[in-house]
Each structure stands twice: as C-alpha cells, then as structure tokens.
C-alpha positions as CSV (number, residue, x, y, z in Angstrom):
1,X,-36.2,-11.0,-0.5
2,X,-35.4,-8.9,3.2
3,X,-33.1,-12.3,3.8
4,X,-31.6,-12.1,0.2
5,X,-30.7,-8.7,1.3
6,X,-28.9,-9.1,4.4
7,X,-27.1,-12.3,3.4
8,X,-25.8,-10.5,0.5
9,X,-24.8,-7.4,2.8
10,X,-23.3,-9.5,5.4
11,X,-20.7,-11.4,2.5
12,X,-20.0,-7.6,1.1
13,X,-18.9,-6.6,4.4
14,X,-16.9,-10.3,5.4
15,X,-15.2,-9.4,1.4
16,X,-14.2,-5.9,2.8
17,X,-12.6,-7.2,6.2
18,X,-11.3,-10.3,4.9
19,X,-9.6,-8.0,1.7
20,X,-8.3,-5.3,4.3
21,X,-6.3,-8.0,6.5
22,X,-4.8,-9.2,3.2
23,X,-3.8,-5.8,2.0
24,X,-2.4,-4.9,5.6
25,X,0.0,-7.8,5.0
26,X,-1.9,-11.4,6.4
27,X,0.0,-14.2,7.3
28,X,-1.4,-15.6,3.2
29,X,0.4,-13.2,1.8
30,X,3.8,-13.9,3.8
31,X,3.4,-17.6,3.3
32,X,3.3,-16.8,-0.8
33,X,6.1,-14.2,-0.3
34,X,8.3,-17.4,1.4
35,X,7.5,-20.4,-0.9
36,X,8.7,-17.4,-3.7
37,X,11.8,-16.8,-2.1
38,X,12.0,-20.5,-1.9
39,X,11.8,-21.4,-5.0
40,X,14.8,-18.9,-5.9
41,X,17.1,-22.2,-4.1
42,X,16.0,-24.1,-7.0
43,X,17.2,-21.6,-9.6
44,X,21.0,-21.0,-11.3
45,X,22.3,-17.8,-10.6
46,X,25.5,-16.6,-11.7
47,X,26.3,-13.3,-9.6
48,X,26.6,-10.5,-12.1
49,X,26.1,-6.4,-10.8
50,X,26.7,-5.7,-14.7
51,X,24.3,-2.6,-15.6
52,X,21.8,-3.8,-18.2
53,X,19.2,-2.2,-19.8
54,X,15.6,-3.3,-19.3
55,X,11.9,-3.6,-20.5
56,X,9.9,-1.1,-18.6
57,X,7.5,-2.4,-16.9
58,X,8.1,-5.9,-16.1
59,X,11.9,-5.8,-17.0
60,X,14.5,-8.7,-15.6
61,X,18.4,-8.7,-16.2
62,X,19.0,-12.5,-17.9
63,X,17.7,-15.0,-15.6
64,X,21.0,-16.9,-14.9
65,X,22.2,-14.0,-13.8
66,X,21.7,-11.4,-10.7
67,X,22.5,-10.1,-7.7
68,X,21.0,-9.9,-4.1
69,X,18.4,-7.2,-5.3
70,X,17.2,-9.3,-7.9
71,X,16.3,-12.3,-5.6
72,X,14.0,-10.0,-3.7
73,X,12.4,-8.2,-7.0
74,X,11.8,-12.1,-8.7
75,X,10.0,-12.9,-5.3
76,X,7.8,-10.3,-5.5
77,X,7.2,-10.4,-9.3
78,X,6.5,-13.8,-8.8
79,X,3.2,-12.5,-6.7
80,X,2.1,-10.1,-9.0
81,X,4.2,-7.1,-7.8
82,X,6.4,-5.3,-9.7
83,X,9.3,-3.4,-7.8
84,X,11.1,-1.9,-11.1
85,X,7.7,0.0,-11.5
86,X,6.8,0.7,-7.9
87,X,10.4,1.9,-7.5
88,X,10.5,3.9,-10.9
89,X,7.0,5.6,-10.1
90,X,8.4,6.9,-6.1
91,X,11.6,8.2,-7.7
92,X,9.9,10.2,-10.4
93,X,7.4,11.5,-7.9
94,X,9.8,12.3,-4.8
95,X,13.5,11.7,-6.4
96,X,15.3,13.8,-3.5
97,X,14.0,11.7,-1.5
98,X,16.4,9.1,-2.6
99,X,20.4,8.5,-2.0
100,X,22.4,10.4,-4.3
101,X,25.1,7.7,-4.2
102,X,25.4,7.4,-8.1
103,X,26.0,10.9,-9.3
104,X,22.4,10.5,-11.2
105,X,20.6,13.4,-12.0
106,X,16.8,11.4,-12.7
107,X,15.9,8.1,-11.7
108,X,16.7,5.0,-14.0
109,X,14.3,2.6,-14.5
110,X,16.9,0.2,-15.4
111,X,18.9,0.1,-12.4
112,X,17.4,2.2,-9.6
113,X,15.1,-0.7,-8.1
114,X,18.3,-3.3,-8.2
115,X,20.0,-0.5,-5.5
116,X,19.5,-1.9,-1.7
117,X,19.6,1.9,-0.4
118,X,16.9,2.9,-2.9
119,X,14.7,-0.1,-1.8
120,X,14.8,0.6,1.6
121,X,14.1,4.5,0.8
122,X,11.6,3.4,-1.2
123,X,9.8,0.6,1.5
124,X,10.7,3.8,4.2
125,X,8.3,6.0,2.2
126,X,6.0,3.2,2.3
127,X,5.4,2.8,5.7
128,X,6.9,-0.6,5.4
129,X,9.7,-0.6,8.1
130,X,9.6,-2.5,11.2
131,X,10.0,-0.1,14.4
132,X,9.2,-0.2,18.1
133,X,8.7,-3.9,19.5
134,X,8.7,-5.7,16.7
135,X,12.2,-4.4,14.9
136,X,14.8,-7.3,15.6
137,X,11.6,-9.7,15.3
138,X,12.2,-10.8,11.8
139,X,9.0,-12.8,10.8
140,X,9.1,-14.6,7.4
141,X,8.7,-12.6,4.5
142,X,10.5,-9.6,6.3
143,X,13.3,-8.2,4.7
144,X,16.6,-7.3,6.0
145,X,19.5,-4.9,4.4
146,X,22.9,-5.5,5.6
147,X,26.6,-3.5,5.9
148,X,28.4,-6.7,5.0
149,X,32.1,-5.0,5.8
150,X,31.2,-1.7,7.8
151,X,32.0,0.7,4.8
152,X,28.7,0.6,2.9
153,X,28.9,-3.1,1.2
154,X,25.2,-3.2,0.9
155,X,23.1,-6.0,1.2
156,X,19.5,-7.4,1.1
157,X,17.6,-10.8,2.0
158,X,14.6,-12.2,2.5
159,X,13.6,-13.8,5.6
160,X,12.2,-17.7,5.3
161,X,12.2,-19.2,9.1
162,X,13.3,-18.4,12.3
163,X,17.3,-16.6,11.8
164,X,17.1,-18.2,8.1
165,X,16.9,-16.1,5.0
166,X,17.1,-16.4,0.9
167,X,19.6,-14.1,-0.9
168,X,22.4,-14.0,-3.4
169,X,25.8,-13.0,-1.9
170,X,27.6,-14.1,-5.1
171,X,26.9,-17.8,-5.7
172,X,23.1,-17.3,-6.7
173,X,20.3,-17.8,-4.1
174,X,21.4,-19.5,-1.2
175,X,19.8,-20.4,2.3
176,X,21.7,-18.9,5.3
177,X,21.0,-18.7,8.8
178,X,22.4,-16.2,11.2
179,X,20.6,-12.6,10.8
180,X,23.0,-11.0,13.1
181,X,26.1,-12.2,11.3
182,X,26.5,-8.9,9.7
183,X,25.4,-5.2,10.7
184,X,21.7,-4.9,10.3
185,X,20.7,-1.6,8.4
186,X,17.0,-2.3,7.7
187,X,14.3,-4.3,8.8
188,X,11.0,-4.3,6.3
189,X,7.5,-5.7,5.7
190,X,6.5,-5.2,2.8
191,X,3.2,-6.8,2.4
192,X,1.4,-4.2,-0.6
C-alpha cells in the first residue's frame, strides 16, 4: 500500500510539471498552433473587412470570407481557444487600455478581436510579447503585426518556419517568406 502511495504521488507531481510546461507555451502546443495555421492554405478566402455581426461566444464572419485577423482567430479556435471571448472579456474589464482608433465608446464583441492593434493590446496585457534576446527570434507559432505602408496599414501573421508565415493580405491565406519585408510592430507568443 506505502508503494501504491508513492507511485500515485510521484504521477500527480509528473501531471503537474508536465501540465505547467504546456501551459507556459511547449513546443506541443506551437506544433498544433502551426499545422492550424497550415491548414488555413488549404482554405478559400475571399478578403472581405465588411463589419458583420456575430454569435457571441464562438462567433465567425462567413468562412469564405476574412481578413488577416481572422486567419489568426480560426487558428486558435481550431485549438480550443477563443479570441472573440478572450478579447471581449479584457476590453470589458480594462477598455482604456485599448486604442481608441474607432471612435467607440464600449467594446464590440463583433469586431473588436478582428482589430490587429486591439490584439496586440490585448496579447501585451497578457504577458505574451517577445522582449529582450529573443524579440526578432520568430519561432513558429509566434505572431507578428506589421505597418504594411508606414501610416498605420495594420497587419498580422502567423509564423510557420524559419522567415515563413500564414496570413491573408487580400487573396485568402497565403504562405510568405520574408518577415522583415515590412515594418515590424509586434512580436507575440501566445501560448494560453
């Protein structure tokens, strides 16, 4: 029975460290986070920005349509997290924490989490940007916001491979290389 004991202890504690490397972002969860974005390549996208109103939670504009937001929320949904609701939730708790780039007075659930500036707001609060040594060492599953044309063009991706990311820059989900190409606002890992 002592043995019983200590063999059950010892797999409570392996469960514990084994869970805390996943939820600190393990290399599993990246991996699942890629083939996600991955699979985007194999969808139709027609680039749309049109305002539509959603389901709450769990709410998607049409899925032949999108922009570069939506490639990175699909990825995520596709592992179980929702980024409307995460999104929603921060806003309503801490909305002056947020850009006030739309003239809105309360957050939207509809909208708000398809904005590249309230993402990385939102990824900022949670701890999830890359600083020190590792920013500019995009890993896959990072994500990276862009200033396509220097005046606030706004754009997001997710990293794949080495210099290669997945994202919609208005012929659906495509696979690019060349990180630097445009001016890097944001560098994120996001690994809830």
């Amino acid at each position: 029975m002592k043995y019983l004991a200590l063999i059950l202890f010892c797999l409570w504690v392996l469960s514990r460290v084994l869970g805390a490397q996943d939820a600190e972002g393990s290399p599993d969860f990246a991996e699942r986070l890629v083939k996600a974005a991955e699979h985007r390549l194999t969808q139709t996208v027609r680039y749309d920005p049109a305002y539509v109103v959603l389901d709450y939670p769990g709410g998607d504009v049409p899925a032949d349509t999108g922009v570069c937001t939506d490639e990175v929320i699909r990825a995520y949904r596709a592992l179980g997290i929702d980024l409307q609701k995460l999104v929603h939730e921060d806003m309503k708790a801490a909305f002056s924490a947020y850009p006030k780039l739309w003239g809105l007075k309360r957050p939207d659930k509809n909208i708000d989490h398809r904005r590249v500036p309230n993402l990385e707001a939102y990824f900022r609060r949670q701890g999830a940007e890359v600083k020190g040594a590792e920013k500019g060492r995009f890993l896959p599953g990072d994500l990276v916001t862009w200033d396509l044309n220097g005046n606030g063009l706004w754009h997001i991706g997710m990293v794949v491979a080495e210099d290669t990311f997945v994202h919609n820059i208005g012929s659906g989900p495509e696979l690019t290389k060349g990180i630097g190409q445009w001016k890097v606002l944001g560098h994120f890992r996001f690994h809830p």
